[in-house]
MDTraj code that builds the backbone (N, CA, C; nanometers):
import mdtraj as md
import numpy as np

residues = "UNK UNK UNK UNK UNK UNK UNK UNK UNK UNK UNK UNK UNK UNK UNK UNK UNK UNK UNK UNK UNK UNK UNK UNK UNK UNK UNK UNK UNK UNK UNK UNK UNK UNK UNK UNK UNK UNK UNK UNK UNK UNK UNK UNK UNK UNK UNK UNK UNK UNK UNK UNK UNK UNK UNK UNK UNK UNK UNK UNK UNK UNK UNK UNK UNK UNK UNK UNK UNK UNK UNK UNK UNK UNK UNK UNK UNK UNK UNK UNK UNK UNK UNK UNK UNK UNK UNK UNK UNK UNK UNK UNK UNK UNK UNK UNK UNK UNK UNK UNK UNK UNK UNK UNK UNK UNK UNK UNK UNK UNK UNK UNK UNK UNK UNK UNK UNK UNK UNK UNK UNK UNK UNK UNK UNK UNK UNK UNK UNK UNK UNK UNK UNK UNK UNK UNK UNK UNK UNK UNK UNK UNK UNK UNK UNK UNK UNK UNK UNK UNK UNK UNK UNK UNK UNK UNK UNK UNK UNK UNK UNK UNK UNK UNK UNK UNK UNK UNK UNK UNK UNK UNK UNK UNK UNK UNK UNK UNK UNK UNK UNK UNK UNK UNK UNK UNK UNK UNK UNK UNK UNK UNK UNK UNK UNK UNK UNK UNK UNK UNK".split()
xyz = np.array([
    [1.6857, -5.0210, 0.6361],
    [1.6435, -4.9252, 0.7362],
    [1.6686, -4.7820, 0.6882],
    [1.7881, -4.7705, 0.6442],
    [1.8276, -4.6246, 0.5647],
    [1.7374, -4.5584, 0.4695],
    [1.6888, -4.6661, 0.3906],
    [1.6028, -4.6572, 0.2707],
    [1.4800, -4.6225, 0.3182],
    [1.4466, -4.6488, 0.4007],
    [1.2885, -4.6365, 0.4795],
    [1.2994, -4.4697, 0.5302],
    [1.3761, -4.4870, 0.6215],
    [1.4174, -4.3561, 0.7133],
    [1.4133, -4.2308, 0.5616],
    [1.4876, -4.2334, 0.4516],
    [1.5173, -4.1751, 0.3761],
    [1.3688, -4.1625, 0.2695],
    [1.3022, -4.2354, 0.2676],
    [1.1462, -4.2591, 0.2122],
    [1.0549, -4.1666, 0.2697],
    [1.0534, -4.2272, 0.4102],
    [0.9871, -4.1647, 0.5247],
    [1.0151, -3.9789, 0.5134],
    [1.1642, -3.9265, 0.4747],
    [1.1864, -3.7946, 0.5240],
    [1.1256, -3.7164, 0.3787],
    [1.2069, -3.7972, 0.2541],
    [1.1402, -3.7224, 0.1042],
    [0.9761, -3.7084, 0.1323],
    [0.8905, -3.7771, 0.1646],
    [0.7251, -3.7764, 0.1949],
    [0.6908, -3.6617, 0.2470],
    [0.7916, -3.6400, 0.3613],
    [0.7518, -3.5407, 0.4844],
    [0.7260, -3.4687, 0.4140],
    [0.8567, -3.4335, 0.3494],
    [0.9644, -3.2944, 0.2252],
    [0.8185, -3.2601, 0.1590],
    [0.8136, -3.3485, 0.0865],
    [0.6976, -3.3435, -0.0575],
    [0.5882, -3.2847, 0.0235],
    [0.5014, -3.3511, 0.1576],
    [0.3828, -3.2969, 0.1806],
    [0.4338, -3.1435, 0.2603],
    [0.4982, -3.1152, 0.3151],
    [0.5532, -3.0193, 0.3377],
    [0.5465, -2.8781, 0.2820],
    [0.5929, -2.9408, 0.1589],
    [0.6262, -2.8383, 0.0418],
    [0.4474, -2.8021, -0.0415],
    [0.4278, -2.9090, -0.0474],
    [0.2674, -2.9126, -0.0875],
    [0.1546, -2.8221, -0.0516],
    [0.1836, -2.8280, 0.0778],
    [0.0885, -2.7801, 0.2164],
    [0.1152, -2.6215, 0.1831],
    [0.1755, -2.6038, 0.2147],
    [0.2255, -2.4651, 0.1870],
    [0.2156, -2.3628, 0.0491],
    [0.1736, -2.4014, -0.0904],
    [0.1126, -2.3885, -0.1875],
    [-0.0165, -2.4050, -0.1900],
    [-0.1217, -2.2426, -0.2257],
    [-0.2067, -2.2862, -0.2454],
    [-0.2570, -2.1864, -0.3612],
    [-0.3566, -2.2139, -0.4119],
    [-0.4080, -2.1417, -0.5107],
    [-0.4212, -1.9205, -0.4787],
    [-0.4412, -1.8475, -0.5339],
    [-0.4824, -1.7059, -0.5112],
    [-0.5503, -1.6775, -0.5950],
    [-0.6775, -1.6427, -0.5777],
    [-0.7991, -1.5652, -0.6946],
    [-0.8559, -1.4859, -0.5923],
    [-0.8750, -1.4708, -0.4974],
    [-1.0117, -1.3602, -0.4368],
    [-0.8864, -1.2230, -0.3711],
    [-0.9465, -1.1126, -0.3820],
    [-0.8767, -1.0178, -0.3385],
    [-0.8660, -1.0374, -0.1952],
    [-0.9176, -1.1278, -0.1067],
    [-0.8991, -1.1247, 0.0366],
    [-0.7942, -1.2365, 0.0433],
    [-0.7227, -1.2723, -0.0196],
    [-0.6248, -1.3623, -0.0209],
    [-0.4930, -1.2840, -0.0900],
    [-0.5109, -1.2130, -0.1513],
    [-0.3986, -1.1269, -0.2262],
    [-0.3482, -1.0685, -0.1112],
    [-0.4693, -0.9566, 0.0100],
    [-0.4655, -0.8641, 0.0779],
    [-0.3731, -0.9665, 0.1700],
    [-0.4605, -1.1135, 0.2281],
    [-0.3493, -1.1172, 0.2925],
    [-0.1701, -1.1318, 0.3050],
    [-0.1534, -1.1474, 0.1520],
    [-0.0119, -1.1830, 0.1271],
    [0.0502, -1.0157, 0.1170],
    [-0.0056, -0.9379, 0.1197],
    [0.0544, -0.7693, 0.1951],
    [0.0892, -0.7758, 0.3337],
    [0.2538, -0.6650, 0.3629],
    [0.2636, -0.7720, 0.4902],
    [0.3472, -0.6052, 0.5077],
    [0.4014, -0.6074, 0.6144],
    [0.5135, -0.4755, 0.6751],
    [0.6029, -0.5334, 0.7680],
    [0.6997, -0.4456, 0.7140],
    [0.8369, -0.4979, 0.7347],
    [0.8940, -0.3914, 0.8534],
    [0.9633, -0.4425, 0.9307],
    [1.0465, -0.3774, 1.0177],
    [1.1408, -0.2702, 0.9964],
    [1.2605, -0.3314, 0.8745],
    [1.2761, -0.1909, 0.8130],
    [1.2781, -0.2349, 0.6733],
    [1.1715, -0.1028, 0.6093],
    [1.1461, -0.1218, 0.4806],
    [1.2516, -0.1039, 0.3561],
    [1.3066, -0.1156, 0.2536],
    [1.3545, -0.1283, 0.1612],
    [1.2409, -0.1044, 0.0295],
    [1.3255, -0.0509, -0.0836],
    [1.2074, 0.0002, -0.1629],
    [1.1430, -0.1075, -0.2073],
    [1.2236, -0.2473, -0.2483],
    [1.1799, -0.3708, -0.2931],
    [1.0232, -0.4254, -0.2257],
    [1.0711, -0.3958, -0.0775],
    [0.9517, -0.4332, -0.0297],
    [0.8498, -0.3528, -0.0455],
    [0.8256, -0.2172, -0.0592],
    [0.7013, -0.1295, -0.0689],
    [0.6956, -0.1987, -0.2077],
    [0.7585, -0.1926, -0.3118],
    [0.7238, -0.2585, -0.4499],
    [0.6021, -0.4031, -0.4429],
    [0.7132, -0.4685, -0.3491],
    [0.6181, -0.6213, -0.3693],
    [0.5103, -0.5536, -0.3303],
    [0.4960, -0.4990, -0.1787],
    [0.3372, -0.4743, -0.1176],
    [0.2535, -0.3912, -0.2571],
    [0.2985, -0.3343, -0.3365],
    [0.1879, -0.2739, -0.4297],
    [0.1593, -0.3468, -0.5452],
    [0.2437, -0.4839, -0.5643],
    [0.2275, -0.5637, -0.6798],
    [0.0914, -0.6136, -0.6263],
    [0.0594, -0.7160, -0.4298],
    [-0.0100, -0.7939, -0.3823],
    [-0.1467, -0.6756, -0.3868],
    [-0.1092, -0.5759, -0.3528],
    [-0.1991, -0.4794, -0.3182],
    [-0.2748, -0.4245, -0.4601],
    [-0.2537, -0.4313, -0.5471],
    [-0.2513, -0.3989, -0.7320],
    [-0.3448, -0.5093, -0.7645],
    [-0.2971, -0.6676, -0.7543],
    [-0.3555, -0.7502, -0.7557],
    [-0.4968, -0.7624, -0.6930],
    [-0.5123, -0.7567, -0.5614],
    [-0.6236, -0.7189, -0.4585],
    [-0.7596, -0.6840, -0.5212],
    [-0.6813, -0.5448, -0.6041],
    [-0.7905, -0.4342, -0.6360],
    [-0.8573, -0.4793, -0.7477],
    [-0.8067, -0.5813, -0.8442],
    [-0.8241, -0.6472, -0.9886],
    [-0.9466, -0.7793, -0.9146],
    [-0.9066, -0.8177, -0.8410],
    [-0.9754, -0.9654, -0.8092],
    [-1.0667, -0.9595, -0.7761],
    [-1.1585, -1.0948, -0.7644],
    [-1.2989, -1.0352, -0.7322],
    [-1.2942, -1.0553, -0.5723],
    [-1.4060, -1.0409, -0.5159],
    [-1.4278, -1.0569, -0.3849],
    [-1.4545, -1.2153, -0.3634],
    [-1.4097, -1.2758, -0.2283],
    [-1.4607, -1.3935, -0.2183],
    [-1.6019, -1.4471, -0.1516],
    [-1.6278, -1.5426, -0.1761],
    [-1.7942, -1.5387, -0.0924],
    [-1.8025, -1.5169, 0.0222],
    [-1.9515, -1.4387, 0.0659],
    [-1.9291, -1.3215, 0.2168],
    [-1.8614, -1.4408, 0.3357],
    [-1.9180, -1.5381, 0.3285],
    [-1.8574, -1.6806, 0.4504],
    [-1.7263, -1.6720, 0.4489],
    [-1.6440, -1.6621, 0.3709],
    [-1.5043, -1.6238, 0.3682],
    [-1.4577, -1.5024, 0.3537],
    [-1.4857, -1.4074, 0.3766],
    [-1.4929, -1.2383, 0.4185],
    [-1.4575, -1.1912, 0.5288],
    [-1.3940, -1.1153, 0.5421],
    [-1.2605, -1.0477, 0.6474],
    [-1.3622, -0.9972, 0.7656],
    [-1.4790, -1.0151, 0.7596],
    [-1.5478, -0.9686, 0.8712],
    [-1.7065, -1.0545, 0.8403],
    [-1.7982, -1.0530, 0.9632],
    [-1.9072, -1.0880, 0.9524],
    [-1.9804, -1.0925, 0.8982],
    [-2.0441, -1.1322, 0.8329],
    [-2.1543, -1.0633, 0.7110],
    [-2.2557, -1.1483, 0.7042],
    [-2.3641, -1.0603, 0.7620],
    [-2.5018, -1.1202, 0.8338],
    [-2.6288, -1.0904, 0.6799],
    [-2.6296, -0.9612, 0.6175],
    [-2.7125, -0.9540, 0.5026],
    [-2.6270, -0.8775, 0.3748],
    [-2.7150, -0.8940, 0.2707],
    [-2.6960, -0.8109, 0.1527],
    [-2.6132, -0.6421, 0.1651],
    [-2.6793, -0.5858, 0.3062],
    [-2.6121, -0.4218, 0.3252],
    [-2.5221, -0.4589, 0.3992],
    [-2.4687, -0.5553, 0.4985],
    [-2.3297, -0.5525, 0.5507],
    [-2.1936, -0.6197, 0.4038],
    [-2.2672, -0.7011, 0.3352],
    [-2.2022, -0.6998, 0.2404],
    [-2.1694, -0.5728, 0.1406],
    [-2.2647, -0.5462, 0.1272],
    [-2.2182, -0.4098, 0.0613],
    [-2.1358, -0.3344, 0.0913],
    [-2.1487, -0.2815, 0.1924],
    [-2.0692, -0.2036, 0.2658],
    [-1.9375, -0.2573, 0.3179],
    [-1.9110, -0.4011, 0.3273],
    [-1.8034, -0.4488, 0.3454],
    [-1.7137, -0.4401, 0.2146],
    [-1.7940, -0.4444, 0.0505],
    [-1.7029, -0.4470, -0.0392],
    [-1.6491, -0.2812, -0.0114],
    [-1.7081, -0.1821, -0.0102],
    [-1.6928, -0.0210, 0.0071],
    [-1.5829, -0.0038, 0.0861],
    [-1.5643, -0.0778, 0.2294],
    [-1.4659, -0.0457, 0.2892],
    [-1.3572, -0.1414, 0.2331],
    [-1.3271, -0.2283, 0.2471],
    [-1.2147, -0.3085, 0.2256],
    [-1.1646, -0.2876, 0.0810],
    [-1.2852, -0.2203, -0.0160],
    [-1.1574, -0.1342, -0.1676],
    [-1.1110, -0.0066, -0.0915],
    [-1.1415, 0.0466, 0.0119],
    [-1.1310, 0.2014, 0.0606],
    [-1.0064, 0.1606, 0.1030],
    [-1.0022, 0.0551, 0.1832],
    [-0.8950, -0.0076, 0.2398],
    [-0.7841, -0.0514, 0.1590],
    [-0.7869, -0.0898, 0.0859],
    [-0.7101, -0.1223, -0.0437],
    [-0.6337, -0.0049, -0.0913],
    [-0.7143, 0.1016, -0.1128],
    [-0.6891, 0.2025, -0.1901],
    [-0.6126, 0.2623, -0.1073],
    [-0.5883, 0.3100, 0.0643],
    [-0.5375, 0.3808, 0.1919],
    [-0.4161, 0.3046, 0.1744],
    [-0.4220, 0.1761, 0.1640],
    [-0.2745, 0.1021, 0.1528],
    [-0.2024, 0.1037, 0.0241],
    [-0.2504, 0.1083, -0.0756],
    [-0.1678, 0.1329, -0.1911],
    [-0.1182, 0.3129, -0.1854],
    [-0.1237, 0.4100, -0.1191],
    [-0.1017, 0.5229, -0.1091],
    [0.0170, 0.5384, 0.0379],
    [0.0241, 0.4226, 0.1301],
    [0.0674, 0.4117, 0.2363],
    [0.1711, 0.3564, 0.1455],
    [0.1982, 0.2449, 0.0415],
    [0.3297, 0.2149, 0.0077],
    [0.3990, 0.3106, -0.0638],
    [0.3212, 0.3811, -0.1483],
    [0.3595, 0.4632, -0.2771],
    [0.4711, 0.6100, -0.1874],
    [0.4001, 0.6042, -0.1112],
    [0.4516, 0.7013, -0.0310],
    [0.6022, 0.6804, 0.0947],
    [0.5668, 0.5272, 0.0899],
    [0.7508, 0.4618, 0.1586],
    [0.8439, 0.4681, 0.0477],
    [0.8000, 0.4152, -0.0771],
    [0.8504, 0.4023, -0.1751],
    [0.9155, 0.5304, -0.2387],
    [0.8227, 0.6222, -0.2283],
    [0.9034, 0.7480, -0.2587],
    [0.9786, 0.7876, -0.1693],
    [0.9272, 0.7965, -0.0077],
    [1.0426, 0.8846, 0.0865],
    [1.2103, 0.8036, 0.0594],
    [1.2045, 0.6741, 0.0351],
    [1.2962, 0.6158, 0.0088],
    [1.3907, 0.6526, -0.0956],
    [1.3832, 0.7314, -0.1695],
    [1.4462, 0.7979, -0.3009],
    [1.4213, 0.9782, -0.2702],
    [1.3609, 1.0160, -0.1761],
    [1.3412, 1.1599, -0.1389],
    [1.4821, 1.2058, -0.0730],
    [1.5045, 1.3221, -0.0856],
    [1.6049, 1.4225, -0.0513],
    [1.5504, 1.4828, -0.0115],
    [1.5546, 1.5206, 0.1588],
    [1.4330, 1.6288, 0.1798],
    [1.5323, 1.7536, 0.1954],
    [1.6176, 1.7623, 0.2017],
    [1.7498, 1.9075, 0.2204],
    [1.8373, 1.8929, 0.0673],
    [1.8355, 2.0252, 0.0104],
    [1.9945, 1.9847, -0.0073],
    [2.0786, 2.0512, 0.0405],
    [2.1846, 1.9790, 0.0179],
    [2.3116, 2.0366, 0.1355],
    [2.3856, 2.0463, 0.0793],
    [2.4529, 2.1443, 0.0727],
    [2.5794, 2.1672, -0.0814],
    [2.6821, 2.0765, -0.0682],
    [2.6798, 1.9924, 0.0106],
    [2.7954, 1.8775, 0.0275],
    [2.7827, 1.7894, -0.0696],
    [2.6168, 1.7906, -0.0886],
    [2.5895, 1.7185, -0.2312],
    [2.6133, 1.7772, -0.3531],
    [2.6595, 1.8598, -0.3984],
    [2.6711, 1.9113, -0.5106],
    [2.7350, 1.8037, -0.6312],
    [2.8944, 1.7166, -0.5618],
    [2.9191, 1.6347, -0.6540],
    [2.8320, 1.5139, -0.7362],
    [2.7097, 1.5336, -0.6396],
    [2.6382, 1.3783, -0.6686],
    [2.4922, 1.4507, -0.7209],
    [2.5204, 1.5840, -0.8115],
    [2.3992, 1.6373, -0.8210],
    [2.2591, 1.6003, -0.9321],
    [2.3383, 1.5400, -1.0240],
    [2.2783, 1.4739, -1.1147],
    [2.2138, 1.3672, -1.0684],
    [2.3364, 1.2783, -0.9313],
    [2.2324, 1.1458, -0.8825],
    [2.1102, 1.2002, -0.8308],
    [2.1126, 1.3163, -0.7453],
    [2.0472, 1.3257, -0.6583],
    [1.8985, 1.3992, -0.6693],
    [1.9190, 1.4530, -0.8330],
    [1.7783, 1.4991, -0.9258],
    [1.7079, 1.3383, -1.0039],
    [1.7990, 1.2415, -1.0230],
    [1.6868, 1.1488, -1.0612],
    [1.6405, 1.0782, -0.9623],
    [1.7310, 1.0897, -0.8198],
    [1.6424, 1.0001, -0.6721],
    [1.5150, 1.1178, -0.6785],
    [1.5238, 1.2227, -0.7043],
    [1.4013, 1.3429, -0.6888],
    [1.2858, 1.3239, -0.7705],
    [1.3371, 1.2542, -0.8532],
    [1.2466, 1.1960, -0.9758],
    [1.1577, 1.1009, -0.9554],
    [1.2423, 1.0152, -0.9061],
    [1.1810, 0.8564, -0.8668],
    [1.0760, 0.8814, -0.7878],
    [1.1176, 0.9326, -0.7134],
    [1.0745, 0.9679, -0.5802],
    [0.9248, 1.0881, -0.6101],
    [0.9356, 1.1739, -0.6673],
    [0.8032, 1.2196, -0.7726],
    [0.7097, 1.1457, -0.7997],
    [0.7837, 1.0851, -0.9110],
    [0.6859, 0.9313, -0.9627],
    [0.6150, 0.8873, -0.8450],
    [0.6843, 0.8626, -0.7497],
    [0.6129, 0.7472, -0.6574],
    [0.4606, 0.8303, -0.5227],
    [0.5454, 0.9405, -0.5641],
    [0.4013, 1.0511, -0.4389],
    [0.3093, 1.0954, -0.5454],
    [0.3288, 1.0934, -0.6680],
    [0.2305, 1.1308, -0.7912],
    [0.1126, 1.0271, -0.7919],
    [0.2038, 0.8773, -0.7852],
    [0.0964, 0.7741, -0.8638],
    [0.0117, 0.7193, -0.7026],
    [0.0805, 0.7525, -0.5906],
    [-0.0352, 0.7445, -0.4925],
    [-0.1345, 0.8415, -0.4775],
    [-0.1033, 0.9996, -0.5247],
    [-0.2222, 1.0783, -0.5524],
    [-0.3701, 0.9995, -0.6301],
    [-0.3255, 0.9041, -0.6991],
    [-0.4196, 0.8530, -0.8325],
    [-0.5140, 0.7972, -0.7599],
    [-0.5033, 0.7571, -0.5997],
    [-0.5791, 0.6650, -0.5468],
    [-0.6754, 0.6809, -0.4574],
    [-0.6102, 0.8518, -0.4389],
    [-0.7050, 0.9473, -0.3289],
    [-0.8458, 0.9203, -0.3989],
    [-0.8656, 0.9828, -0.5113],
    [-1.0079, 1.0092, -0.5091],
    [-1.1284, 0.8560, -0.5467],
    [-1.0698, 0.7896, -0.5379],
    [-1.1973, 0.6691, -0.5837],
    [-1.1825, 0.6310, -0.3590],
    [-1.0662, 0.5867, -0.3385],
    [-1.0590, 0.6015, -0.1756],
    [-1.1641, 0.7340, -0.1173],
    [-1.1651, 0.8211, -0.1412],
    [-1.2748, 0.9080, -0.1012],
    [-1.3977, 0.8863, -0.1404],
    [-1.4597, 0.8588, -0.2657],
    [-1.5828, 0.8059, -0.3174],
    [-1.6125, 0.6881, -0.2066],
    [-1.5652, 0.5972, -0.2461],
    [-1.5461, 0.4847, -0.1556],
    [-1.5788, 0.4795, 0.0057],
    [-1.5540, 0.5853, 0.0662],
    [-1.5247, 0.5876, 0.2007],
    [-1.7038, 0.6885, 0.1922],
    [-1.7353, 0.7831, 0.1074],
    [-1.8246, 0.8412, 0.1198],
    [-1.9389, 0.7530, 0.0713],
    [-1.9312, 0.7082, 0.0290],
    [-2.0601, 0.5734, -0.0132],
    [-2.0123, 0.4408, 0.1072],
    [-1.9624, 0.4270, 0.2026],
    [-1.9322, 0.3420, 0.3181],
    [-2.0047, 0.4324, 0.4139],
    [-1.9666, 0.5588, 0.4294],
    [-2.0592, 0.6060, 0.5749],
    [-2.2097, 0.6410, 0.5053],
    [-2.2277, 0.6634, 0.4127],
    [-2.3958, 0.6352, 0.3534],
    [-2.4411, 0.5280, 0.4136],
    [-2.3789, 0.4165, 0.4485],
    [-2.4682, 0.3251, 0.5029],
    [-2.4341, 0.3137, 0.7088],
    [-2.3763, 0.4460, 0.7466],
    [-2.3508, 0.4119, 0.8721],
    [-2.3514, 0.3188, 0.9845],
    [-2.5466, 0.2809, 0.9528],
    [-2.6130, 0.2156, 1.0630],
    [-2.5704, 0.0733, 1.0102],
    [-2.5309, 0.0294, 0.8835],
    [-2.4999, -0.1287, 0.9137],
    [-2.3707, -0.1061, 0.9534],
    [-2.3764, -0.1593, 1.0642],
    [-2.2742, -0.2341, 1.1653],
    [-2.1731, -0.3617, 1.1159],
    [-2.0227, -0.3269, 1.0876],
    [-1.9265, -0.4270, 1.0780],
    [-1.8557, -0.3833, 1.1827],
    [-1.9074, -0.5196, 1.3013],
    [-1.7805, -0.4773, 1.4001],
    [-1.6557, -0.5384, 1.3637],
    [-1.6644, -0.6315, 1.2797],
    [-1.4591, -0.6752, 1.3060],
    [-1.4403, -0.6122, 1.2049],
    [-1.4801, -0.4782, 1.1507],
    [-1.4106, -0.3945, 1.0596],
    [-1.4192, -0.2687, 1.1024],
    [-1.4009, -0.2356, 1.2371],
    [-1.3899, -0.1017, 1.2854],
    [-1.3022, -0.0074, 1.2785],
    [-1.1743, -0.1182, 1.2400],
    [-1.0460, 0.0231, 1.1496],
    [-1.0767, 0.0805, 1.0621],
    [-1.1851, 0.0181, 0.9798],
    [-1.1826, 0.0298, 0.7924],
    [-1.2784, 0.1733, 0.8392],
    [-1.3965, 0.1219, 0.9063],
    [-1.4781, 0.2019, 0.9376],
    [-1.4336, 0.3154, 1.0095],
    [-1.3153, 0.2999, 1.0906],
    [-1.2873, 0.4867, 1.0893],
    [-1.1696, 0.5297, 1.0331],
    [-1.1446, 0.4869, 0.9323],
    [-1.0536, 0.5209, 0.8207],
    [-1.1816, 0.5682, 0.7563],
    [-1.2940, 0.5305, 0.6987],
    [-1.4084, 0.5911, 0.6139],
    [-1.4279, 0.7254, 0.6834],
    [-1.4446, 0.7276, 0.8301],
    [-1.4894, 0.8115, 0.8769],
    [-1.3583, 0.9590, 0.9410],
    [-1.2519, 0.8813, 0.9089],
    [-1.1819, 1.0256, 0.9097],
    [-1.1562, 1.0811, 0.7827],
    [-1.1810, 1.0300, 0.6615],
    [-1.1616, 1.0687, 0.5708],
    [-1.2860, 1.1688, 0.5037],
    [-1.4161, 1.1076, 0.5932],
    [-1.5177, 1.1961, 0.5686],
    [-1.5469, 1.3295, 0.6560],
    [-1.4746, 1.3542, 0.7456],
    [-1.4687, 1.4765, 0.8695],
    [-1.3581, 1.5255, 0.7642],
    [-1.2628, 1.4830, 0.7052],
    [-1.0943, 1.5734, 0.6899],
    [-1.0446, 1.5186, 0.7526],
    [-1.0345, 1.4634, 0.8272],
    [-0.9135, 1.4479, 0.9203],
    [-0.8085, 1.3620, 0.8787],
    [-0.8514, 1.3024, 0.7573],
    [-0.7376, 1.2181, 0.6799],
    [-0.7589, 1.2679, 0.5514],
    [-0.6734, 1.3809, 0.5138],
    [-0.6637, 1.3878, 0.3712],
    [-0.5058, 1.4217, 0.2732],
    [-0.5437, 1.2822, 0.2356],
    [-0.3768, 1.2861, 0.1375],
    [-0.3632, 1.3295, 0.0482],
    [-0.4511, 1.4329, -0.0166],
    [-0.4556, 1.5096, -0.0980],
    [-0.3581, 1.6268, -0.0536],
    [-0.3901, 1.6408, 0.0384],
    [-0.2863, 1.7686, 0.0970],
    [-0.1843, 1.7136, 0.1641],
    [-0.1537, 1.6301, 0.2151],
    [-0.0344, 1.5328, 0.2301],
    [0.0726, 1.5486, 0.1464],
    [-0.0311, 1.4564, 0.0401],
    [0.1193, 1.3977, -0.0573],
    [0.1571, 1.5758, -0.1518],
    [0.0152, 1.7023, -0.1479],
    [0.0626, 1.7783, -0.2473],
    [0.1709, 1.8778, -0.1677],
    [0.1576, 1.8549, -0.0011],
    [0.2892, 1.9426, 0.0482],
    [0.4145, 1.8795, 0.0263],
    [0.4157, 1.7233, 0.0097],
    [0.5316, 1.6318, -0.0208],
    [0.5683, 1.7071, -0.1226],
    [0.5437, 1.6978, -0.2439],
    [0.5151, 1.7606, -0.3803],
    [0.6097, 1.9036, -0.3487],
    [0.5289, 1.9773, -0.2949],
    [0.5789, 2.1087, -0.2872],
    [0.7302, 2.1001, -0.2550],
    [0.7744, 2.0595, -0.1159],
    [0.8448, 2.0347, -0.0357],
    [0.9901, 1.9530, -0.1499],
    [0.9377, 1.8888, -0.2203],
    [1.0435, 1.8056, -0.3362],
    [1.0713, 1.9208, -0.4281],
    [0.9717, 1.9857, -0.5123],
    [1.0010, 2.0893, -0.5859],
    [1.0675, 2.1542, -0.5186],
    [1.0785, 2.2471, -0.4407],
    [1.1928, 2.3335, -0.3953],
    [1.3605, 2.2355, -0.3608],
    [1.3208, 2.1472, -0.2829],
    [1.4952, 2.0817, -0.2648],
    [1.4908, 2.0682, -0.4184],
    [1.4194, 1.9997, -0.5387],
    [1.5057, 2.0302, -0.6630],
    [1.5311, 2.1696, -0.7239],
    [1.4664, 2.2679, -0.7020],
    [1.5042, 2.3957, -0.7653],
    [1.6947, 2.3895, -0.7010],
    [1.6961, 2.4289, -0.5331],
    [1.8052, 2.4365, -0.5078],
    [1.9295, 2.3531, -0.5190],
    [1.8951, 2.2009, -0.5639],
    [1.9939, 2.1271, -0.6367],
    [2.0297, 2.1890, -0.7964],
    [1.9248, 2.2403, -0.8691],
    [1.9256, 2.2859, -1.0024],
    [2.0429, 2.3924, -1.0343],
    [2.0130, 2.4910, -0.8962],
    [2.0725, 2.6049, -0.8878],
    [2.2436, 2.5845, -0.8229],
    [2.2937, 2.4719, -0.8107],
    [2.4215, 2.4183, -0.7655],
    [2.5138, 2.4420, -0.8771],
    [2.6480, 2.5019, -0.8680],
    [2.7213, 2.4573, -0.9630],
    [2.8558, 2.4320, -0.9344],
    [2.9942, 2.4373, -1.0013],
    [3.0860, 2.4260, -0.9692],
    [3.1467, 2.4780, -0.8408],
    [3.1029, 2.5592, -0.8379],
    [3.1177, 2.7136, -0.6713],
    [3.0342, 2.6380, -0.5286],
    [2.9600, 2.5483, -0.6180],
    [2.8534, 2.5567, -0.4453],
    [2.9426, 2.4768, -0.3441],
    [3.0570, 2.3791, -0.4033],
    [3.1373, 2.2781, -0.3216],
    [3.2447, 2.3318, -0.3063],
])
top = md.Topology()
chain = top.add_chain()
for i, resn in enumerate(residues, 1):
    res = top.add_residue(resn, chain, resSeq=i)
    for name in ("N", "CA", "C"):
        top.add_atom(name, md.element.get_by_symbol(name[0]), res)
traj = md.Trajectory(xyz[None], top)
């Protein structure tokens, strides 16, 4: 009876474990393994730009399995336009947790002893609002060749579609975002630079 019971539970185990493994090739399967966290950690903005990195490499999957409806050839089209636009808005949404996470937005001469730490968190943190700049402009191409086709209609993609469309008014531009971030970092490092034995 033990032996059975114990047969019976390894099976479960095995299909269990099975079920839950499955293959990843289409970027709408990458996208969905991008996920947000309650409170973020840099690890996690990392993973989200590995899944999100991946995404952008893969191909698309066939329109029947596509994140929204896709009735002809121009809703397809326009569905690949938004959902790389989309791609591209989220890889700039992590790059940018990822950096505030290593950002110093004051310095405060209390920091002076930790001044050396606190120019390479300035660093990191550089790196990371720099390499989401990289993504603005194909995300803008992108979003401007998506409202070129206005009149085809994706309704279960009406976020993507006014993410295209605030980005084509201005009203979303991370160009000037991330370059006041930018600014805003350069000065807290000048005044860490300018710290010395006296400032503590």
């Amino acid at each position: 009876m033990r032996r059975r019971v114990f047969l019976a539970l390894s099976l479960l185990a095995c299909a269990a474990l099975g079920a839950a493994a499955y293959p990843v090739y289409y970027k709408e399967q990458y996208f969905k393994l991008y996920h947000t966290h309650y409170i973020e950690y840099p690890e996690d903005a990392i993973e989200n730009i590995y899944w999100l990195e991946q995404a952008k490499k893969a191909d698309f999957c066939n329109p029947l399995y596509a994140l929204a409806k896709i009735e002809d050839e121009r809703h397809w089209e326009r569905y690949r336009y938004l959902l790389d636009m989309h791609l591209d808005l989220k890889l700039i949404e992590q790059h940018l947790v990822l950096g505030s996470k290593f950002d110093k937005r004051v310095a405060y001469f209390y920091n002076a002893p930790w001044k050396e730490q606190n120019l390479e968190s300035l660093k990191t943190a550089e790196t990371a609002y720099e390499a989401a700049l990289t993504y603005w402009a194909e995300a803008k191409g992108l979003a401007g060749k998506s409202m070129a086709m206005r009149w085809t209609m994706l309704d279960d993609a009406e976020n993507w579609v006014g993410e295209a469309y605030r980005i084509e008014t201005g009203e979303l531009d991370y160009s000037k975002i991330i370059g006041n971030q930018l600014a805003r970092l350069r000065k807290v490092r000048a005044d860490f630079e300018k710290m010395d034995a006296n400032t503590y």
